[in-house]
MOPAC internal coordinates of N, CA, C and O (Angstrom, degrees):
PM7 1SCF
backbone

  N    0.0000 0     0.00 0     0.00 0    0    0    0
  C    1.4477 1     0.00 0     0.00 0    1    0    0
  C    1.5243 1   108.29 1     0.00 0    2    1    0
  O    1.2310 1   118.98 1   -29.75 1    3    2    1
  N    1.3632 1   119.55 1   150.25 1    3    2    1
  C    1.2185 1   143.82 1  -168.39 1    5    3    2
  C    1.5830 1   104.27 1   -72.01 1    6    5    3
  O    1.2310 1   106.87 1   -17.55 1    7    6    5
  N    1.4394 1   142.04 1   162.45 1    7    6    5
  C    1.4412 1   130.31 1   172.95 1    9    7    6
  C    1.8933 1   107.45 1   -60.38 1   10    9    7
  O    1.2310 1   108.52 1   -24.96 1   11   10    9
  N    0.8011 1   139.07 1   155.04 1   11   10    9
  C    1.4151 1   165.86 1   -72.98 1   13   11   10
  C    1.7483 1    75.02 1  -169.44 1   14   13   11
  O    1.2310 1   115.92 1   -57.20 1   15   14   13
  N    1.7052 1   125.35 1   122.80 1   15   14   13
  C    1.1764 1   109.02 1   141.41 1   17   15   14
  C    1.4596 1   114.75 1  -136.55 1   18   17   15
  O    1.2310 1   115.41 1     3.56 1   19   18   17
  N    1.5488 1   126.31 1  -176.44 1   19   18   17
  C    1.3693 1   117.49 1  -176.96 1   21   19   18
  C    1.5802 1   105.73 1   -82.51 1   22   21   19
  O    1.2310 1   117.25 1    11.45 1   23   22   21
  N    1.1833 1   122.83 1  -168.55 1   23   22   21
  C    1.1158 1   135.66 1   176.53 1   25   23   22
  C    1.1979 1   115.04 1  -102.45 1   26   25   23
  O    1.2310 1   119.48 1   179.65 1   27   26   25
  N    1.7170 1   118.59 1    -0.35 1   27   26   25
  C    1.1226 1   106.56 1   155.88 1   29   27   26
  C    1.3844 1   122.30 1   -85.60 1   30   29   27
  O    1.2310 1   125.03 1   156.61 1   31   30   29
  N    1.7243 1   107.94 1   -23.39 1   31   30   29
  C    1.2170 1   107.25 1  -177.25 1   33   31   30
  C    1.9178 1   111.34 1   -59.13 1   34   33   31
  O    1.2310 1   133.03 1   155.37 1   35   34   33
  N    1.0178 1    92.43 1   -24.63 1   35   34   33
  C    1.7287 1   102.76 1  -167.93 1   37   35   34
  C    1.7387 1    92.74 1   -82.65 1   38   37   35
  O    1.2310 1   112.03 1   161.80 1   39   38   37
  N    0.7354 1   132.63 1   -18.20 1   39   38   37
  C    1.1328 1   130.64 1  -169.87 1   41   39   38
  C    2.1246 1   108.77 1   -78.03 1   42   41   39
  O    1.2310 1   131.32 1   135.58 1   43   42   41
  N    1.4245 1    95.75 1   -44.42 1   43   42   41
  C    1.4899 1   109.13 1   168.13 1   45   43   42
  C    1.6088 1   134.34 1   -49.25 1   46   45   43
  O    1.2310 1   126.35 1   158.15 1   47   46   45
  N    2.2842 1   105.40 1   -21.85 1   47   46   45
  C    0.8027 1    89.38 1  -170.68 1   49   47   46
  C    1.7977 1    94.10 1   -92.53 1   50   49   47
  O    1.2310 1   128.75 1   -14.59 1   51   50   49
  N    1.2366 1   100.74 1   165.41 1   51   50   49
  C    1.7298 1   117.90 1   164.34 1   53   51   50
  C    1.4236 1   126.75 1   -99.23 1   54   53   51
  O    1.2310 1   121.53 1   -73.61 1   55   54   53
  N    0.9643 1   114.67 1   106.39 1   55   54   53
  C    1.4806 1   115.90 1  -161.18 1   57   55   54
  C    1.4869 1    90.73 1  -132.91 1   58   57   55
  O    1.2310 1   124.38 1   -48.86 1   59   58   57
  N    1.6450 1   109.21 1   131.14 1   59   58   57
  C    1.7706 1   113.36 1  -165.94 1   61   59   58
  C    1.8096 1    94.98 1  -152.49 1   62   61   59
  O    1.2310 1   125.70 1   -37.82 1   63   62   61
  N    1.4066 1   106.66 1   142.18 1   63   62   61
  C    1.8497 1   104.96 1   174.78 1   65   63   62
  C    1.6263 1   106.71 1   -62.57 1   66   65   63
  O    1.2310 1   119.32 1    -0.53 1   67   66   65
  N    1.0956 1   118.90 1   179.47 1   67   66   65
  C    1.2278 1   110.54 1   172.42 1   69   67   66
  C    1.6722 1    87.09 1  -179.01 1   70   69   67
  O    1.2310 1   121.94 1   -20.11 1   71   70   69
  N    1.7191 1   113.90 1   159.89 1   71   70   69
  C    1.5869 1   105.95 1  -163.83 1   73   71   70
  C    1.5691 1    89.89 1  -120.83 1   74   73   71
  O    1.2310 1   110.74 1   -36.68 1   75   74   73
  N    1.2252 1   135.02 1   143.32 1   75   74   73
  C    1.1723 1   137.83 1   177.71 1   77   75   74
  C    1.8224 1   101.34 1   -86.21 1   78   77   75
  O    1.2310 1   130.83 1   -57.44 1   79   78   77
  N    1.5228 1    96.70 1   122.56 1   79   78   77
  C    1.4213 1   113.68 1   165.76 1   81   79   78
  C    1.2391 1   113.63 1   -95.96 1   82   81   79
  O    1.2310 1   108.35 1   131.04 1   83   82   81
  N    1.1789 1   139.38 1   -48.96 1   83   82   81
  C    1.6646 1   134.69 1  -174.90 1   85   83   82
  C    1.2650 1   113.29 1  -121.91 1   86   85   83
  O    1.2310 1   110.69 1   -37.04 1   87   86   85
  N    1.3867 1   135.11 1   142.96 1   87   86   85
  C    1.1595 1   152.26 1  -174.95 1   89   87   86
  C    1.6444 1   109.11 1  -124.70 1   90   89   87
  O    1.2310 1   114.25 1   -41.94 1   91   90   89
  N    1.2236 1   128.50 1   138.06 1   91   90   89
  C    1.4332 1   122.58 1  -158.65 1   93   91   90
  C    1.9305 1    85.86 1  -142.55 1   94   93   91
  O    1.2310 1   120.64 1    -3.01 1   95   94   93
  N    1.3920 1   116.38 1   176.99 1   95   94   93
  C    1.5316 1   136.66 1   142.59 1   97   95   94
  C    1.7853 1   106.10 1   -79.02 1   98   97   95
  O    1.2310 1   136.48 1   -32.91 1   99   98   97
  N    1.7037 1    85.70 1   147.09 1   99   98   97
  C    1.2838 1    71.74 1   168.67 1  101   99   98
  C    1.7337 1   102.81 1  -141.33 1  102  101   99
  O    1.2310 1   123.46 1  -103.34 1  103  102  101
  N    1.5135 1   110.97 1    76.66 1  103  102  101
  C    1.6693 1   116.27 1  -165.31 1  105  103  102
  C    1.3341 1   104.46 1   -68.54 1  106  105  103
  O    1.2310 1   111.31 1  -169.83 1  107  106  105
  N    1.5270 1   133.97 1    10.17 1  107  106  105
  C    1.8285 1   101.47 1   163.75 1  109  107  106
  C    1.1849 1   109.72 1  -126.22 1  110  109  107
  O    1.2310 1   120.20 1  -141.87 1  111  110  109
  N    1.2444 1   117.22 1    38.13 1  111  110  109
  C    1.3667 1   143.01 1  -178.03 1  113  111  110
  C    2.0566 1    88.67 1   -81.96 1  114  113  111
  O    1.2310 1   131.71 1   -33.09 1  115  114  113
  N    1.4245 1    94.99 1   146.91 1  115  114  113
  C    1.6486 1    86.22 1   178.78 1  117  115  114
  C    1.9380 1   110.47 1   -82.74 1  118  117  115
  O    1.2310 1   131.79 1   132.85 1  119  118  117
  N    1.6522 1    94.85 1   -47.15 1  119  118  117
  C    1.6227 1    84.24 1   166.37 1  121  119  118
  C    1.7991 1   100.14 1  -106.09 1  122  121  119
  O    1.2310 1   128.41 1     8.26 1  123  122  121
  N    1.6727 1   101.41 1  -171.74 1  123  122  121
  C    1.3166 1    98.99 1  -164.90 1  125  123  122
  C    1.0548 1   118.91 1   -82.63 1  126  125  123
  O    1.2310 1   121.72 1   -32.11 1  127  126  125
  N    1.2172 1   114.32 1   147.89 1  127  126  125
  C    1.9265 1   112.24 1  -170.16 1  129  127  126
  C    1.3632 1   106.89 1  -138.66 1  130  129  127
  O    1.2310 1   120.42 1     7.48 1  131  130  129
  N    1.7013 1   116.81 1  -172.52 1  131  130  129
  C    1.2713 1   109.85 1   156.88 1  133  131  130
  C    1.5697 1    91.23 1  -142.70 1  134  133  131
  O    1.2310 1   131.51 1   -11.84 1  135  134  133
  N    1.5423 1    95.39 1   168.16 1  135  134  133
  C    2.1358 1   100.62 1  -174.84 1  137  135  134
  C    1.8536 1    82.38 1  -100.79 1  138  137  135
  O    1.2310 1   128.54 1   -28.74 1  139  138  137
  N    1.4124 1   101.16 1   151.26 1  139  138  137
  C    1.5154 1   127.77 1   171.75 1  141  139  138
  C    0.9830 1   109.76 1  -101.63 1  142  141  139
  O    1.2310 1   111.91 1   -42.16 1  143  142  141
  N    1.4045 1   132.85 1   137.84 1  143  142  141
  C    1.2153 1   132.84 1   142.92 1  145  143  142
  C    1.5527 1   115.51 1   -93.25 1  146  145  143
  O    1.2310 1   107.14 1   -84.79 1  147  146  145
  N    1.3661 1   141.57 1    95.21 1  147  146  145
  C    1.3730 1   120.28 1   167.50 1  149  147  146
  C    1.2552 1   152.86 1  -133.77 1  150  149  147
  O    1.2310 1   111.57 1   -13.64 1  151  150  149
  N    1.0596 1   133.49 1   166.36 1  151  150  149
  C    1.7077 1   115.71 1  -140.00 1  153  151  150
  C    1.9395 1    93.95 1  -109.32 1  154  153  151
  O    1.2310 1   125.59 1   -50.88 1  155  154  153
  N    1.3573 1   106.86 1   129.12 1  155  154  153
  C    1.2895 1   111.16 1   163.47 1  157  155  154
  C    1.1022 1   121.79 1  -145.66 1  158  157  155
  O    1.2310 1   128.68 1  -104.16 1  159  158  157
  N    2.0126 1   100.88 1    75.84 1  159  158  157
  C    1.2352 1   112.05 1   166.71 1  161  159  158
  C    1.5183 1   132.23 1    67.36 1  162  161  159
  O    1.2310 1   112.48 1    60.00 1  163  162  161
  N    1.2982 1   131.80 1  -120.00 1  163  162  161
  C    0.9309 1   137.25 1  -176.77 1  165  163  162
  C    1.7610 1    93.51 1  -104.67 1  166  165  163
  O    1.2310 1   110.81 1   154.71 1  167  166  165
  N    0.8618 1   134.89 1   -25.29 1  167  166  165
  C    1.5663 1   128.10 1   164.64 1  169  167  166
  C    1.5212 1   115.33 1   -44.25 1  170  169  167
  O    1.2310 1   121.21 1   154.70 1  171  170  169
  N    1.2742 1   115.28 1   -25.30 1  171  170  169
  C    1.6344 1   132.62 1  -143.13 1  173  171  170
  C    1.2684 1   145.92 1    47.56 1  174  173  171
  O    1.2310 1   114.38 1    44.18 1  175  174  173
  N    1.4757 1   128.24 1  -135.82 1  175  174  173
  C    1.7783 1    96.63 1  -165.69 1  177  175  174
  C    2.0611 1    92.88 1  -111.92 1  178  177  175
  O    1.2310 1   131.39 1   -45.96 1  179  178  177
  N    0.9461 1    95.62 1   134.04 1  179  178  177
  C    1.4353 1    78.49 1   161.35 1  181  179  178
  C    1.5673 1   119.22 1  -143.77 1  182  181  179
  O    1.2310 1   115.14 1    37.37 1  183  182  181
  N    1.0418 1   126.82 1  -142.63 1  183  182  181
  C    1.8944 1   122.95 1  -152.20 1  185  183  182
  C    0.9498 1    98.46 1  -147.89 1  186  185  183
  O    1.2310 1   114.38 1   -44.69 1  187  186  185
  N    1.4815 1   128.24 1   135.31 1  187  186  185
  C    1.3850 1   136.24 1   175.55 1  189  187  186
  C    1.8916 1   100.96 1  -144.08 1  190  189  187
  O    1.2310 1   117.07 1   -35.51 1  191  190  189
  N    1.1981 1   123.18 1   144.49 1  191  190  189
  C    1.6189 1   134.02 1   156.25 1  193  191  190
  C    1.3292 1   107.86 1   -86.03 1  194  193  191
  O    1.2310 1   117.61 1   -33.12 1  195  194  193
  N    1.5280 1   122.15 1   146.88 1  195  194  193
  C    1.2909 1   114.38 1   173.19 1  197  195  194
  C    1.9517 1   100.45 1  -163.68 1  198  197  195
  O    1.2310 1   134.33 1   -46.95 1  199  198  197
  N    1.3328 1    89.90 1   133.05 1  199  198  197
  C    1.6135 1   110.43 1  -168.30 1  201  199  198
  C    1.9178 1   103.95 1   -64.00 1  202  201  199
  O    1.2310 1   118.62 1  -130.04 1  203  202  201
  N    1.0930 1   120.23 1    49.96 1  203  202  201
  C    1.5892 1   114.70 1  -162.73 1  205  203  202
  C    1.7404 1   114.28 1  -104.69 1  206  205  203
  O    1.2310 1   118.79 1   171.28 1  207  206  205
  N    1.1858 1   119.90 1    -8.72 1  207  206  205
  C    1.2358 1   151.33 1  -138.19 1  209  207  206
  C    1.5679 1    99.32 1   -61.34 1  210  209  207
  O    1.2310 1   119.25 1   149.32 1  211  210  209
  N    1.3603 1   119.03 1   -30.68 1  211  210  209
  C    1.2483 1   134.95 1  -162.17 1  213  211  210
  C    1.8449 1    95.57 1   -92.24 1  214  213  211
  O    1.2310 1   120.60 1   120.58 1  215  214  213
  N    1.1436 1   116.45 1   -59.42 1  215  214  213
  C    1.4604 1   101.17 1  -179.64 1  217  215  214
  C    1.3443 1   127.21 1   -87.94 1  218  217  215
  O    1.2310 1   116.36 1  -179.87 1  219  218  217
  N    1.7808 1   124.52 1     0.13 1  219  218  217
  C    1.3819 1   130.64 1   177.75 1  221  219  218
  C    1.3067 1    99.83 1  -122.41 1  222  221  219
  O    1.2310 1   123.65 1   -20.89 1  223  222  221
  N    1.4293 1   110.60 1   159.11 1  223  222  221
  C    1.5252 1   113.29 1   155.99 1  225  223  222
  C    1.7124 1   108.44 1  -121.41 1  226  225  223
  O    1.2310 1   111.54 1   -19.23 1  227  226  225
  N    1.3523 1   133.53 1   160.77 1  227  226  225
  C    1.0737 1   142.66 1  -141.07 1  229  227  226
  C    1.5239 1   100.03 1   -83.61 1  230  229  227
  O    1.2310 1   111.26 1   155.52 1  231  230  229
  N    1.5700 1   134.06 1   -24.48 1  231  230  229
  C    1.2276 1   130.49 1   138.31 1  233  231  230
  C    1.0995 1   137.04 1   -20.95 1  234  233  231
  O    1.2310 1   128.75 1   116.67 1  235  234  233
  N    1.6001 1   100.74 1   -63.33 1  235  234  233
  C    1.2337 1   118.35 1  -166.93 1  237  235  234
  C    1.6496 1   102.13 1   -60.79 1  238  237  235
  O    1.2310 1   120.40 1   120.52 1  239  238  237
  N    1.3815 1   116.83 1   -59.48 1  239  238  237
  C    1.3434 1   133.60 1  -157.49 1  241  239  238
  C    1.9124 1   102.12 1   -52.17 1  242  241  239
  O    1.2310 1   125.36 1   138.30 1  243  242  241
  N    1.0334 1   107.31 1   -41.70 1  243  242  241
  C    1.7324 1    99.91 1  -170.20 1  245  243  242
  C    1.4858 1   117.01 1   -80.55 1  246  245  243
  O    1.2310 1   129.51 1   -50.55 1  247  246  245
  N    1.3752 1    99.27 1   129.45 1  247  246  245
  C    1.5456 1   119.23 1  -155.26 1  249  247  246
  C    1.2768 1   119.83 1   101.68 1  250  249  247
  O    1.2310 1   119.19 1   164.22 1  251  250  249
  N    1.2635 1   119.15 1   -15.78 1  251  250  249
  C    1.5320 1   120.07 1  -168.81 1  253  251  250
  C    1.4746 1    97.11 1   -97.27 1  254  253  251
  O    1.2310 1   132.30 1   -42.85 1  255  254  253
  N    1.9516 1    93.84 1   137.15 1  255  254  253
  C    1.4751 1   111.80 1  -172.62 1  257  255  254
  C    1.6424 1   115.00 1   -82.24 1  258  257  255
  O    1.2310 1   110.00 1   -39.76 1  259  258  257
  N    1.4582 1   136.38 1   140.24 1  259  258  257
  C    1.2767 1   105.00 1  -177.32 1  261  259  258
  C    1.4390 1   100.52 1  -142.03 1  262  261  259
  O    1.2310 1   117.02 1    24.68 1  263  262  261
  N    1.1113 1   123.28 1  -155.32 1  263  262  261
  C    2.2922 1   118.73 1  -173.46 1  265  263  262
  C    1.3923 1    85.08 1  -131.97 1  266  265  263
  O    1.2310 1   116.55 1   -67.39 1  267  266  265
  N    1.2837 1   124.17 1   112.61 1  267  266  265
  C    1.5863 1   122.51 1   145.82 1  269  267  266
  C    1.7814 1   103.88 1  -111.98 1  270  269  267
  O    1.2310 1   129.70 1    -1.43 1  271  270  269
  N    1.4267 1    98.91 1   178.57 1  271  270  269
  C    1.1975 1   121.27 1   177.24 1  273  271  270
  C    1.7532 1   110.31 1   -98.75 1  274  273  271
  O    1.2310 1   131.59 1   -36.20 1  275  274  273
  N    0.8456 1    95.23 1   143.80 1  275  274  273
  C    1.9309 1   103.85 1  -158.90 1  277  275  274
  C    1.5159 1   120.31 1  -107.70 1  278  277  275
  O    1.2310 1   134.38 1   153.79 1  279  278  277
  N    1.5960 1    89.79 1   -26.21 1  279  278  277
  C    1.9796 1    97.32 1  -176.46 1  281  279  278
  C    1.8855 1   113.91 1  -124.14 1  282  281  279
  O    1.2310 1   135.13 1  -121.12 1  283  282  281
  N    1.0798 1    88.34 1    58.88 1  283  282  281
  C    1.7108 1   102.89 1   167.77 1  285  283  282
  C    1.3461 1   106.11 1  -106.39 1  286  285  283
  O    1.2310 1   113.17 1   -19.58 1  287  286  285
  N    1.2505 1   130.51 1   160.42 1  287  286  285
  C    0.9810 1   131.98 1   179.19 1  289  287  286
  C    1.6569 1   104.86 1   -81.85 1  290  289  287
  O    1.2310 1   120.97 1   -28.90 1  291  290  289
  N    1.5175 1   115.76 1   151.10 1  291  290  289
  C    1.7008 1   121.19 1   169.05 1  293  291  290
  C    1.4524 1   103.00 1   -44.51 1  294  293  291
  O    1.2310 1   122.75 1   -36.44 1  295  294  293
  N    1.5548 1   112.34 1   143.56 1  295  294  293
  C    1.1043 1   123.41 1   165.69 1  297  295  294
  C    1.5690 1   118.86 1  -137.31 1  298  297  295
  O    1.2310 1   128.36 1   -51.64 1  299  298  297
  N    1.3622 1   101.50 1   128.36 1  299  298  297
  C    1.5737 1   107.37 1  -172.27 1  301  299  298
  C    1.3309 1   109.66 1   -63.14 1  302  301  299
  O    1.2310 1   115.11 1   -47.62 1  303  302  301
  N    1.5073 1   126.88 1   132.38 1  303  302  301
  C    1.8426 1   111.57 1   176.34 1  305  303  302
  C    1.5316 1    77.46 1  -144.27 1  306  305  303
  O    1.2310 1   127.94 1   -49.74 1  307  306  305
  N    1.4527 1   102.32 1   130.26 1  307  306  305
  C    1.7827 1   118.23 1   177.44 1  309  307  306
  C    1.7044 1   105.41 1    34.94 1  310  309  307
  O    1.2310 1   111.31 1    22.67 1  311  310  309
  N    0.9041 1   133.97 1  -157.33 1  311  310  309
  C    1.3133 1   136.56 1  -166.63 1  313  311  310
  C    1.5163 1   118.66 1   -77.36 1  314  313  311
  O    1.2310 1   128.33 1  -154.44 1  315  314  313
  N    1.1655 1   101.56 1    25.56 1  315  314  313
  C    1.9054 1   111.98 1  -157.91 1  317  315  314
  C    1.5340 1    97.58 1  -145.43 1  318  317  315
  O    1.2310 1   119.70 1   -64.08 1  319  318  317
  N    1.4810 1   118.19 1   115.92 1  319  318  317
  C    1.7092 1   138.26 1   173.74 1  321  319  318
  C    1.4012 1   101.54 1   -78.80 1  322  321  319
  O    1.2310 1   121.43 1   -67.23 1  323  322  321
  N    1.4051 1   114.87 1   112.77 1  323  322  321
  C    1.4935 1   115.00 1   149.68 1  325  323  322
  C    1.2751 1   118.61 1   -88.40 1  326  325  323
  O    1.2310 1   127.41 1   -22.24 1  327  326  325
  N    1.3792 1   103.34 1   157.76 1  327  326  325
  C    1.6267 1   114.63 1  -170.52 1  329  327  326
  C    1.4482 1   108.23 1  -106.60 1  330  329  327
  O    1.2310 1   124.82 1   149.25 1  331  330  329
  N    1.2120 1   108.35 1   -30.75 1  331  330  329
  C    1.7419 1   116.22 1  -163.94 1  333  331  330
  C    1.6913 1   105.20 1  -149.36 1  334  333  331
  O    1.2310 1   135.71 1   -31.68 1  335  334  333
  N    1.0734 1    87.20 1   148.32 1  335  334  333
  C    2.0869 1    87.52 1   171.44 1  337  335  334
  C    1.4836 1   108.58 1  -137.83 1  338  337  335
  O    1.2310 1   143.27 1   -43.74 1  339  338  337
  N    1.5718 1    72.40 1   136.26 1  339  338  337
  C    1.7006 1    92.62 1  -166.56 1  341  339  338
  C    1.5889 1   124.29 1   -91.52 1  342  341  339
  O    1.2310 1   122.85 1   -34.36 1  343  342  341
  N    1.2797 1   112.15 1   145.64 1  343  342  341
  C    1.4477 1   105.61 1  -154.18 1  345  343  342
  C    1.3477 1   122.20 1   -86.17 1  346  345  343
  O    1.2310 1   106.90 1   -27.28 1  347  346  345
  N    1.4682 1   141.98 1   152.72 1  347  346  345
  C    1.0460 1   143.26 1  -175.86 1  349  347  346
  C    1.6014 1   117.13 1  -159.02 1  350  349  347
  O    1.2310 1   127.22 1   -10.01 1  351  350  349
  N    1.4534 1   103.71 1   169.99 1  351  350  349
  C    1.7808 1   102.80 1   175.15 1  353  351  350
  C    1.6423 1    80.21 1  -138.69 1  354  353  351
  O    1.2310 1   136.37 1   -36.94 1  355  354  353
  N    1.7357 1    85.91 1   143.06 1  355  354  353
  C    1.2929 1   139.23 1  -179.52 1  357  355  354
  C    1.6681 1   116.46 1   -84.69 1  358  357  355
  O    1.2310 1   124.19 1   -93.23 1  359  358  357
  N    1.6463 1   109.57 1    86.77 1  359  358  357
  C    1.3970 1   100.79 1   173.81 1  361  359  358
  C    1.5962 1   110.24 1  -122.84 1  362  361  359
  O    1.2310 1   110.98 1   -26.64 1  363  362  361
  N    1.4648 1   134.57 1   153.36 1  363  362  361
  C    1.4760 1   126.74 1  -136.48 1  365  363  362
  C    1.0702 1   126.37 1   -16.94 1  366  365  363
  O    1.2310 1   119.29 1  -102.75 1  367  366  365
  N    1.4556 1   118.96 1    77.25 1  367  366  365
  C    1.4255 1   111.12 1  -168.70 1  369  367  366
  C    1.4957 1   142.86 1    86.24 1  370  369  367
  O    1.2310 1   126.59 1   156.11 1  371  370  369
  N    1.5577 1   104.94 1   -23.89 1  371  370  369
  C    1.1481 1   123.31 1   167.78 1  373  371  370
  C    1.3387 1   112.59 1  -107.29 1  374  373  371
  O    1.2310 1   128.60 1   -32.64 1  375  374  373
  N    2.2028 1   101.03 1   147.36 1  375  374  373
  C    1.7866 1   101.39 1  -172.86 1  377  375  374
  C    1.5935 1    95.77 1  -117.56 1  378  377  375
  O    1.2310 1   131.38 1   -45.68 1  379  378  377
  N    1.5508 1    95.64 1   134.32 1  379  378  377
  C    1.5153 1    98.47 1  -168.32 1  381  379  378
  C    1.5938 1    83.67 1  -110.13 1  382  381  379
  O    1.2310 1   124.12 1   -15.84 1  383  382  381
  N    1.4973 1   109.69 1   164.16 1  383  382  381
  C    1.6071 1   110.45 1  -156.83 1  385  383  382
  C    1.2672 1    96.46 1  -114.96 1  386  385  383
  O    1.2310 1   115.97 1   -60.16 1  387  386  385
  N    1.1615 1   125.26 1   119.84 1  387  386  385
  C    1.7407 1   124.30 1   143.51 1  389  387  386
  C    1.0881 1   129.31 1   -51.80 1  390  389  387
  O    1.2310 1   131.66 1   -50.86 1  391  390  389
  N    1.6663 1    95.10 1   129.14 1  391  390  389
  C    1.7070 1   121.23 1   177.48 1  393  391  390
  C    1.3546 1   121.92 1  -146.52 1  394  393  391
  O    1.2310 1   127.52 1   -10.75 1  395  394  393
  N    1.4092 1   103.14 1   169.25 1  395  394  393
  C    1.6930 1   102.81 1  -170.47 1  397  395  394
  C    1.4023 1   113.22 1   -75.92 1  398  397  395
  O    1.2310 1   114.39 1    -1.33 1  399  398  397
  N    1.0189 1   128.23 1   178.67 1  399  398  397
  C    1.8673 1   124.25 1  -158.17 1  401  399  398
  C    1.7549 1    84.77 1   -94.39 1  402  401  399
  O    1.2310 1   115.71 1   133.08 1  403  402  401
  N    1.3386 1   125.75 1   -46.92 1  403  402  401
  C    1.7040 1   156.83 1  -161.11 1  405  403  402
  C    1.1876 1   105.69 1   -84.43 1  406  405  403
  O    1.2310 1   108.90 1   -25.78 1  407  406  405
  N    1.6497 1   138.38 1   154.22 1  407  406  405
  C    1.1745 1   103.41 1   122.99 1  409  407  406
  C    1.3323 1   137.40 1  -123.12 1  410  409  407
  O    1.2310 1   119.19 1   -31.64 1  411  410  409
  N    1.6961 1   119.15 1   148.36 1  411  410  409
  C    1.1731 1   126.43 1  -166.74 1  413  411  410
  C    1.0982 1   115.36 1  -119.31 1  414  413  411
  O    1.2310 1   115.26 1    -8.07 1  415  414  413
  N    1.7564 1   126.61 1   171.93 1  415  414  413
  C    1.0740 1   111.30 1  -133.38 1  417  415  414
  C    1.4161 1   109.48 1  -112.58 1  418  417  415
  O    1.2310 1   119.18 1   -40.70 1  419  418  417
  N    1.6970 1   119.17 1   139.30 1  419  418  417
  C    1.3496 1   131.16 1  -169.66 1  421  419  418
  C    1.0978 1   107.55 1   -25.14 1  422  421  419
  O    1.2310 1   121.87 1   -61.61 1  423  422  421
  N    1.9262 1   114.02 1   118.39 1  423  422  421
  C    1.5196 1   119.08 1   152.45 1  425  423  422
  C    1.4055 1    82.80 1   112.09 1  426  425  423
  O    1.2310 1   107.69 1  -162.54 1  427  426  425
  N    1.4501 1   140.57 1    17.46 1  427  426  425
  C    1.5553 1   127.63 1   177.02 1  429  427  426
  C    1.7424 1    88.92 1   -75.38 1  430  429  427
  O    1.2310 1   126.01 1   -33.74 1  431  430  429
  N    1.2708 1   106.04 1   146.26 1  431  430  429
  C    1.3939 1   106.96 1   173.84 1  433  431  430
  C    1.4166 1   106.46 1  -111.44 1  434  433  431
  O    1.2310 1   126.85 1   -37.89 1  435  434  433
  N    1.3640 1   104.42 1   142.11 1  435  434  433
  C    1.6421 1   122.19 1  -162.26 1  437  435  434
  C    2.0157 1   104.07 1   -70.99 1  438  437  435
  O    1.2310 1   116.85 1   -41.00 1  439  438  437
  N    1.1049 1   123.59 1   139.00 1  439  438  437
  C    1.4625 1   124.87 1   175.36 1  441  439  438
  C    1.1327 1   106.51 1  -136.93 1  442  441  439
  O    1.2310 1   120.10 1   180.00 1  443  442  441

């Protein structure tokens, strides 16, 4: 098991749906990625990279609703600032993305 936190700590993070509008390459990424564009609502749009490349193609991805985390600070990755990172589970190697079963509407925040 992972370290032990309170429920307040869990409480801090922000985790909200948000629907991916643009899908980009992302070649100076060290492994393969793609850049996000995505919209959450009244949150607004912001940008995330994400190592997914192997189980989506960039078609597929736009329109599709997914759960990232919203209040991390920007992080520089190769020449491209993410704003948010988007969530997924890790099976051999591949990250399959979490989403709502429904869809609801940009900026629902996850509980």
């Amino acid at each position: 098991m992972e370290k032990i936190i309170t429920f307040e700590d869990f409480t801090k993070v922000d985790l909200r749906i948000g629907t991916i509008i643009h899908v980009s390459d992302f070649p100076n990424a060290r492994k393969p990625a793609y850049q996000l564009t995505i919209d959450f609502g009244d949150l607004g749009i912001k940008k995330s990279s994400a190592q997914i490349t192997t189980q989506y193609n960039k078609e597929d991805l736009v329109n599709r609703q997914i759960v990232a985390v919203v209040n991390f600070p920007k992080k520089q990755i190769a020449n491209f600032m993410s704003e948010c990172l988007v969530m997924g589970v890790v099976k051999d190697n591949d990250v399959f993305l979490l989403h709502p079963e429904a869809k609801v509407k940009n900026g629902t925040q996850v509980s």
